[in-house]
C-alpha positions as CSV (number, residue, x, y, z in Angstrom):
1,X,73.0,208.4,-256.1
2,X,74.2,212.2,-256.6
3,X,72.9,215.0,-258.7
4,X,73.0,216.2,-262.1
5,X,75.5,219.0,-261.0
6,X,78.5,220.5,-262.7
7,X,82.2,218.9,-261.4
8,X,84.8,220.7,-259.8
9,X,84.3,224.4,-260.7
10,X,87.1,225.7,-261.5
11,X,86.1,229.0,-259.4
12,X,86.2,227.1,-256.4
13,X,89.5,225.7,-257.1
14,X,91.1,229.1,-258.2
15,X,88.9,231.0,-254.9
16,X,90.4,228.2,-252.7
17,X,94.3,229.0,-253.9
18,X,93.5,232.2,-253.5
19,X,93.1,232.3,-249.8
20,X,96.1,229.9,-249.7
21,X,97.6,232.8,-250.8
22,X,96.3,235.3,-248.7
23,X,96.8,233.1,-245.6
24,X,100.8,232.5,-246.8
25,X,101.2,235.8,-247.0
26,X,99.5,237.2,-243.5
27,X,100.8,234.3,-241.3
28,X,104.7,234.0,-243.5
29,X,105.2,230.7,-240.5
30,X,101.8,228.8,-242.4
31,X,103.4,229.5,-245.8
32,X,105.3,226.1,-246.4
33,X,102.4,224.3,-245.0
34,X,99.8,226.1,-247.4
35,X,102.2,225.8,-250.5
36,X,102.6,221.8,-249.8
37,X,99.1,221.9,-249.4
38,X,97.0,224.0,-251.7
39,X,99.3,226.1,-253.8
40,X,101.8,223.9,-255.3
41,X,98.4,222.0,-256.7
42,X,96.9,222.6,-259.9
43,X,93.2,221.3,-259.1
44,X,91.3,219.5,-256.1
45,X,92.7,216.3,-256.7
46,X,95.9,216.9,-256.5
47,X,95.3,218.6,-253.0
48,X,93.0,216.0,-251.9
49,X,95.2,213.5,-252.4
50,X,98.2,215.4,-250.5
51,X,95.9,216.3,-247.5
52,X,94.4,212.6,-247.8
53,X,97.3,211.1,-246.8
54,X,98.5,213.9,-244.5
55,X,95.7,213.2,-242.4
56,X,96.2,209.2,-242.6
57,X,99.6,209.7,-241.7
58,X,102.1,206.8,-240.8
59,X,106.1,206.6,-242.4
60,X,107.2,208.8,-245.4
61,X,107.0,206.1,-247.3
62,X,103.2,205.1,-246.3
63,X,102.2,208.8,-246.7
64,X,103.4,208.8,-250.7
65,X,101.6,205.4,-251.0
66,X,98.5,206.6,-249.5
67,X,98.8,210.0,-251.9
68,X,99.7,207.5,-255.0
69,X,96.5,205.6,-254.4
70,X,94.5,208.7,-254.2
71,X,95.5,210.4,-257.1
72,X,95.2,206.8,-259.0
73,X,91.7,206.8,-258.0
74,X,90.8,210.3,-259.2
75,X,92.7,210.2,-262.7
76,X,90.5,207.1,-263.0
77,X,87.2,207.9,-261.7
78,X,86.9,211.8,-262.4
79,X,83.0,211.0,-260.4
80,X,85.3,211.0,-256.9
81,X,85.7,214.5,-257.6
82,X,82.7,215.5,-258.8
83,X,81.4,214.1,-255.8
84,X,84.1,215.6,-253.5
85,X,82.9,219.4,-254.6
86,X,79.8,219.0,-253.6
87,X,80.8,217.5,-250.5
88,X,82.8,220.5,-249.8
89,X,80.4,223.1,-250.9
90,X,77.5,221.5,-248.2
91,X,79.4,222.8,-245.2
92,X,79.3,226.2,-247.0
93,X,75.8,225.9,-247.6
94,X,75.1,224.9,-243.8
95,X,77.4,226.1,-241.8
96,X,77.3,229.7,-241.3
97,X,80.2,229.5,-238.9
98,X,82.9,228.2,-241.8
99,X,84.8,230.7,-243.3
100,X,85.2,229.6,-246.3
101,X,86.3,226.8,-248.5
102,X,90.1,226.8,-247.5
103,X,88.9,225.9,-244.0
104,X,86.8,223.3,-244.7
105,X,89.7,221.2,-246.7
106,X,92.3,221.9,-244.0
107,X,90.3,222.0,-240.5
108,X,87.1,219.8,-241.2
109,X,88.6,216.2,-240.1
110,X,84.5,214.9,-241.0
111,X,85.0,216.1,-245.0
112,X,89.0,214.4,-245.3
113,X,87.6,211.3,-243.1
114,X,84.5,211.3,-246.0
115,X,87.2,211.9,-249.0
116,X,89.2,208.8,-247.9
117,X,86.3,206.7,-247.0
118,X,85.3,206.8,-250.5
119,X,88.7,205.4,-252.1
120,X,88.6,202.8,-249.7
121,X,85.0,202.6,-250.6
122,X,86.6,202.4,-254.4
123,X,89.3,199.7,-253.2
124,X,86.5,197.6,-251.5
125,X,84.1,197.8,-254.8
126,X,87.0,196.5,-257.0
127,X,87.4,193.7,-255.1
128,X,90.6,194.8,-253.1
129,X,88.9,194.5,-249.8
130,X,92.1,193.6,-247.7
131,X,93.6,196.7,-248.7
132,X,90.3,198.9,-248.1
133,X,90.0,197.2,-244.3
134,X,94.1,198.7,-244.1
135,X,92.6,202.0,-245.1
136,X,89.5,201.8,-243.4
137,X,91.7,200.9,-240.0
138,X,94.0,203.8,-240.7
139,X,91.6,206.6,-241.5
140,X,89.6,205.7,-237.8
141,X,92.9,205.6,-236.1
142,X,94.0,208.8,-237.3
143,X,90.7,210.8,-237.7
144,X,88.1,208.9,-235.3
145,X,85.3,208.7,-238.0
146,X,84.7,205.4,-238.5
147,X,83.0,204.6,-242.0
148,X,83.1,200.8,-243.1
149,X,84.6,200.1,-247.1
150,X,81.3,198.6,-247.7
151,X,79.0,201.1,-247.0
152,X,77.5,203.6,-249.5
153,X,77.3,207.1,-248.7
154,X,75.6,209.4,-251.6
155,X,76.7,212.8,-252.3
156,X,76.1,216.6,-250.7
157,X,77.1,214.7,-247.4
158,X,78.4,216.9,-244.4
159,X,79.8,215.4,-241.5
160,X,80.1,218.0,-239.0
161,X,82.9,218.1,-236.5
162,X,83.1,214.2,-237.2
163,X,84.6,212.9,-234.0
164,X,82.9,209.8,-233.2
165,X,81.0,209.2,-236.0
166,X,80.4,205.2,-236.9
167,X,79.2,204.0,-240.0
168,X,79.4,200.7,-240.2
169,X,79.2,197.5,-242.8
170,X,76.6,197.4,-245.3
171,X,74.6,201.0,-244.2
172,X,72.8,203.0,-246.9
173,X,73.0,206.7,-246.9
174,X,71.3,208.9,-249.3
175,X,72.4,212.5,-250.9
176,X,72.3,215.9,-249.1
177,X,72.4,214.1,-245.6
178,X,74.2,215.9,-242.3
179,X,75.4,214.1,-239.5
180,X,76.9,215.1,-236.5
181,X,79.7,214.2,-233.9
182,X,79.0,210.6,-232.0
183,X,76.4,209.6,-234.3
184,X,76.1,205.6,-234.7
185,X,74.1,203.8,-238.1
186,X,74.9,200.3,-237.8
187,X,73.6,196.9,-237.5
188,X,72.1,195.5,-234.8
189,X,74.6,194.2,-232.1
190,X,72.0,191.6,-231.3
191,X,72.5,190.0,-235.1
192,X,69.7,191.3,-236.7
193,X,70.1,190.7,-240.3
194,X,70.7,194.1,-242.7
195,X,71.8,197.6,-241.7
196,X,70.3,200.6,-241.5
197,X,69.2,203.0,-244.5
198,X,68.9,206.8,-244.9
199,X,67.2,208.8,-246.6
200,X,68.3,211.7,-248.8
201,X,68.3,214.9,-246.9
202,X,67.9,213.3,-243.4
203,X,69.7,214.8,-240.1
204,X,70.8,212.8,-237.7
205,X,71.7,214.8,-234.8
206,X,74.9,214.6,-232.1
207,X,74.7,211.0,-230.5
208,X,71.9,209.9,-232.3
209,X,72.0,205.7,-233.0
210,X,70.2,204.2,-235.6
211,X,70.5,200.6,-235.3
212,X,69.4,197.7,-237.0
213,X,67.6,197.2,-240.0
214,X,65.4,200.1,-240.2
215,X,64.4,202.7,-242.6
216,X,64.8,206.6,-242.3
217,X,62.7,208.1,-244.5
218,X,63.6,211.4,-246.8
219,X,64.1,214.5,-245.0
220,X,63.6,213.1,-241.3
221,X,65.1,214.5,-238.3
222,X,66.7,212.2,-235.9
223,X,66.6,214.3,-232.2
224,X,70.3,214.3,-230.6
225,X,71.2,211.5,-228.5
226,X,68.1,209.4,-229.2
227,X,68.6,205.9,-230.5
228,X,66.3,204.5,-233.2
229,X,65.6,201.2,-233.3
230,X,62.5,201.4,-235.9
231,X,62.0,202.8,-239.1
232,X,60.9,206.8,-239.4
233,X,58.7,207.5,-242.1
234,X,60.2,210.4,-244.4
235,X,59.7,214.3,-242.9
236,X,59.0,213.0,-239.6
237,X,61.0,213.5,-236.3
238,X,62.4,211.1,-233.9
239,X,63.4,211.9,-230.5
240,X,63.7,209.7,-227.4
241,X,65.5,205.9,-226.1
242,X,64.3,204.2,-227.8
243,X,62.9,206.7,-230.4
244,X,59.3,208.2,-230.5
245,X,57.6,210.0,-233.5
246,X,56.9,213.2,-232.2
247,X,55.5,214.9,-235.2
248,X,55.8,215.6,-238.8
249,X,59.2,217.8,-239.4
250,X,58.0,221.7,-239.7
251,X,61.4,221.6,-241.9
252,X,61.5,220.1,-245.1
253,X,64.9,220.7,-245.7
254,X,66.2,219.7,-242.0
255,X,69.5,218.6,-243.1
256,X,70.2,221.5,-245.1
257,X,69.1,224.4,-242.1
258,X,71.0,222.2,-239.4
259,X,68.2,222.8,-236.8
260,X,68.4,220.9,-233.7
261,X,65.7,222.1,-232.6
262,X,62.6,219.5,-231.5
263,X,58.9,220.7,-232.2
């Protein structure tokens, strides 16, 4: 998954310390915070990794653990990063209520919840599943997004507001996708075998469910609060409990315009 997109920018990086900055300097009480933060960092990782385990929280000692593993991950797989930019630029392409990148890394728990998911994603791929599960438990205490080690989440992903959000073990989700608060893709709690997979581009609206093993097609549009239970082909939306196709998406970029909007 992903696209063939540049890495971190470095424009972003030097825009982004440049509001830390401005924000030190308007509001001298935030200073310490956005030097620990942003400015004493000389690229994304480094911040990341700070903010990562920040968020995670737990002893001293757990905290520099948390920001050692992080950093670990991103001197050895530079494609976290990658991956993290365009993370963080979709809420700037999407949201026209987010000022700007600064906020996004310090105020959007559903991008640092998405940042640590994939190290424990990382942790779980290598075999250290034990110590992904610790993560994986630590991250949903602290942030309520729930996203399982095992899952696989492509990039361009925003996850908007993020309280609620469950992704659990084995679910397939594809580039460029947006998901709101309280949304649910998991297996069926009956025991259906195999877990749910979405398409690139797809959103899946505030307390939607997608359950079981189904299929959401490319560029689908899951109505809030409806719970999907069969597969949706790709443009189509999906509204209702259990979900009805109401019609072919007038959007072809749904994800991307954030319209909840049914036809």
């Amino acid at each position: 998954m992903g696209l063939a997109l540049p890495a971190e920018s470095p424009s972003l990086w030097d825009t982004i310390q440049r509001e830390a900055v401005a924000v030190a300097a308007a509001e001298p009480v935030l200073a310490p915070w956005m030097h620990e933060a942003i400015v004493n960092h000389n690229d994304l990782a480094g911040a990341l990794a700070q903010l990562i385990a920040v968020a995670v929280g737990g002893s001293s000692a757990e905290k520099a653990l948390t920001r050692r593993l992080a950093e670990r991950a991103y001197r050895d797989d530079p494609s976290l990063i990658e991956t993290a930019t365009l993370d963080l630029r979709a809420p700037l392409d999407r949201d026209p209520a987010c000022p700007g990148a600064l906020h996004v890394l310090l105020h959007f728990k559903g991008y640092i919840a998405l940042q640590a998911y994939r190290i424990s994603h990382r942790l779980w791929e290598s075999g250290r599943t034990e110590f992904a599960r610790e993560l994986h438990g630590r991250i949903t205490q602290a942030l309520h997004v729930c996203i399982h080690p095992s899952a696989t989440i492509g990039s361009a992903v925003f996850i908007d507001h993020g309280t609620g959000v469950t992704i659990g073990e084995g679910v397939v989700i594809g580039d460029d996708t947006s998901i709101l608060q309280d949304v649910t893709v998991s297996r069926s709690p009956g025991g259906q075998a195999g877990a749910p997979r979405i398409g690139r581009g797809v959103l899946l609206s505030a307390g939607a469910m997608v359950l079981g093993n189904v299929h959401i097609g490319d560029f689908a549009k899951i109505g809030a609060g409806s719970l999907v239970l069969a597969s949706v082909p790709p443009g189509t939306t999906a509204v209702g409990v259990p979900a009805r196709l109401v019609s072919r998406t007038p959007d072809p970029r749904p994800a991307l315009n954030m319209d909840q909007s049914l036809p």
